[in-house]
N, C-alpha and C positions, 0 to 999 in steps of 0.2 A: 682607472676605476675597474674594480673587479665582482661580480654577481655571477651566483649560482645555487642551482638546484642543492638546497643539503637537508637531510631529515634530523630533528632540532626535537628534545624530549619536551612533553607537555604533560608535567603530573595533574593525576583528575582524582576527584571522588568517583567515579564511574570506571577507571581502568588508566592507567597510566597509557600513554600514547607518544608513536616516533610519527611526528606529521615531516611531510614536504614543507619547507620553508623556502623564501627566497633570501639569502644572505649576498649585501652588499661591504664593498671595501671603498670607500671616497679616496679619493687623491692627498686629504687632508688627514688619512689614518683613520677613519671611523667606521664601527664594524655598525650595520644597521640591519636589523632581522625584520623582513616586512610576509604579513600572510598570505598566500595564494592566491586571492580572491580576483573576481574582476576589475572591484575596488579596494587592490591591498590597504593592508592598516600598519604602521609601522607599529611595532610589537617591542621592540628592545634596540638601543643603541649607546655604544660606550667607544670611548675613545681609548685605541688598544695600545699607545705609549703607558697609560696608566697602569692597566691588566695584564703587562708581559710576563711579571713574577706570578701570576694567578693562574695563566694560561697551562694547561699539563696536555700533553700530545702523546695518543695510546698506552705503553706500558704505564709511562707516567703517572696518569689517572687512581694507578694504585698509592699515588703516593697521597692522596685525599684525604682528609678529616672524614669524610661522608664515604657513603657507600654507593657503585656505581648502579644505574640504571640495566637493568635488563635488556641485553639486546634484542632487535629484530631476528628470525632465522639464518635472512640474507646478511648481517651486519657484521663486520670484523671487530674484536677488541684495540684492534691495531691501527684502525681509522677513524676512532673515536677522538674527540675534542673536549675538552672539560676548560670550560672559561670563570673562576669563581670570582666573589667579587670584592675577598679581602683574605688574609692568611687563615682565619675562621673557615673560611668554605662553609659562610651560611646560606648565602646561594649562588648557586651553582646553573651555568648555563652550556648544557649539553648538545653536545653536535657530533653528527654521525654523515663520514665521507663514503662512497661509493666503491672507491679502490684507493691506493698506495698514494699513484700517479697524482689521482684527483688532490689529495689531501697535500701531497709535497709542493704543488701548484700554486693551491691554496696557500700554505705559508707562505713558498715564494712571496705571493703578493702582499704577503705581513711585512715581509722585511723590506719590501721595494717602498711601501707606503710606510713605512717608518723609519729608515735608512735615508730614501728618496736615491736610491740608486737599485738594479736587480743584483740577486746573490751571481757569485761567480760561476762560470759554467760546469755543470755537472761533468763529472769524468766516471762516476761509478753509481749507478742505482741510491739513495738514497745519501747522496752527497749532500743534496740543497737541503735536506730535512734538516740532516745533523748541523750543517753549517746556520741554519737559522735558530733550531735548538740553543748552538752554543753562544753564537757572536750576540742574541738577542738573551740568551738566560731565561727561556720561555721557563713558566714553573719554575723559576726559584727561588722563591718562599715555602715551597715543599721538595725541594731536594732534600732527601736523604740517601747515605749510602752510594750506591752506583746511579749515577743520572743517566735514564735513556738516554742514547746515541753514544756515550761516554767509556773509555776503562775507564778500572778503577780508580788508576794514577790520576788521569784526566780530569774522573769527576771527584777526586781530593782535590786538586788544584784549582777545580772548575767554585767550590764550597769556598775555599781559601778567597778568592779572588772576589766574589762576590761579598763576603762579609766585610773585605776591605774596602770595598767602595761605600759602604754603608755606615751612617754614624751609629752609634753603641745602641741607641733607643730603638733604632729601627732594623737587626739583624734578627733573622731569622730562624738562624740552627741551635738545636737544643744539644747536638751530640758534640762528643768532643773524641779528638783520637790522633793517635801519636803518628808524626810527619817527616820523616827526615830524623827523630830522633827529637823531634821536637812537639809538645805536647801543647795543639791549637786547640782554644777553650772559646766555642763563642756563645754568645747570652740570646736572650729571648725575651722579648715584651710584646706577645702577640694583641696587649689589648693598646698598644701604642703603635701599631701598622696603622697608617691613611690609608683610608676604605676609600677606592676607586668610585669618582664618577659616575654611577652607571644612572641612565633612566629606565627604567623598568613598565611594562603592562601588560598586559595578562594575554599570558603565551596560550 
């Protein structure tokens, strides 16, 4: 089980807001966002085997149908979390990590609680990100292009790979482009994506 301090966007008619949240990881995979209070309120919970293709980690976030939330002054673009809750990204559930460390950690424990084993041991600065990036496919139903943590070769290969595992109703990429000399075409029925589980209430 994993819990910690993360600032979690809450759109207002009064001024949009990065509150303190406390965000939990169960043993069974379940992310659960509960409010600060004496008497927290559990606020949002989804089970993140569902949400992996939804999930986008920093630069990623550009890859959204929507447009990102305004940072804090103290906030990185680069420790930002965007969790949507179908290939639409009609909503969107935003989290903002403190540093690099904190957020790779955090995955980590995505892929321990979904794996049910930890990533392999870092050797370089931002080895377990990538490594949970790729082996888990975070965000991708919005890959396009170069996938953060990825080259290019990689995240062609990384597109290839995932469109195979997918049957024809439910593939994701709209672009198509020449591979080896071979010209990979794949389809789009973003209104045939299963919309993820989520419960929702008022962040």
């Amino acid at each position: 089980m994993d819990w910690r301090h993360v600032r979690v966007f809450k759109p207002s008619l009064f001024g949009n807001k990065w509150k303190f949240r406390t965000v939990l990881i169960d043993a069974n995979g379940t992310l659960e966002v509960f409010s600060e209070e004496d008497n927290p309120r559990l606020l949002a919970s989804l089970h993140l085997v569902d949400v992996l293709p939804f999930i986008c980690v920093g630069n990623g976030t550009d890859s959204l149908p929507v447009t990102s939330p305004k940072l804090p002054t103290t906030g990185a673009s680069e420790c930002v979390v965007a969790i949507a809750n179908d290939a639409t990204a009609s909503n969107v559930h935003w989290l903002l990590f403190g540093s690099h460390s904190e957020l790779e950690d955090w995955l980590s424990n995505i892929y321990l609680a979904v794996r049910g084993y930890p990533v392999a041991a870092k050797q370089r600065p931002g080895d377990a990100l990538r490594t949970v990036l790729v082996e888990l496919r975070l965000g991708a139903a919005f890959w396009r292009g170069q996938v953060p943590g990825m080259s290019d070769i990689e995240s062609r290969q990384a597109r290839v790979d995932r469109d195979a595992d997918l049957d024809p109703p439910f593939r994701f990429s709209t672009d198509s482009e020449p591979m080896n000399d071979i010209e990979i075409h794949r389809e789009v029925e973003f209104e045939d994506v299963r919309h993820a589980p989520i419960r929702e209430h008022a962040i």
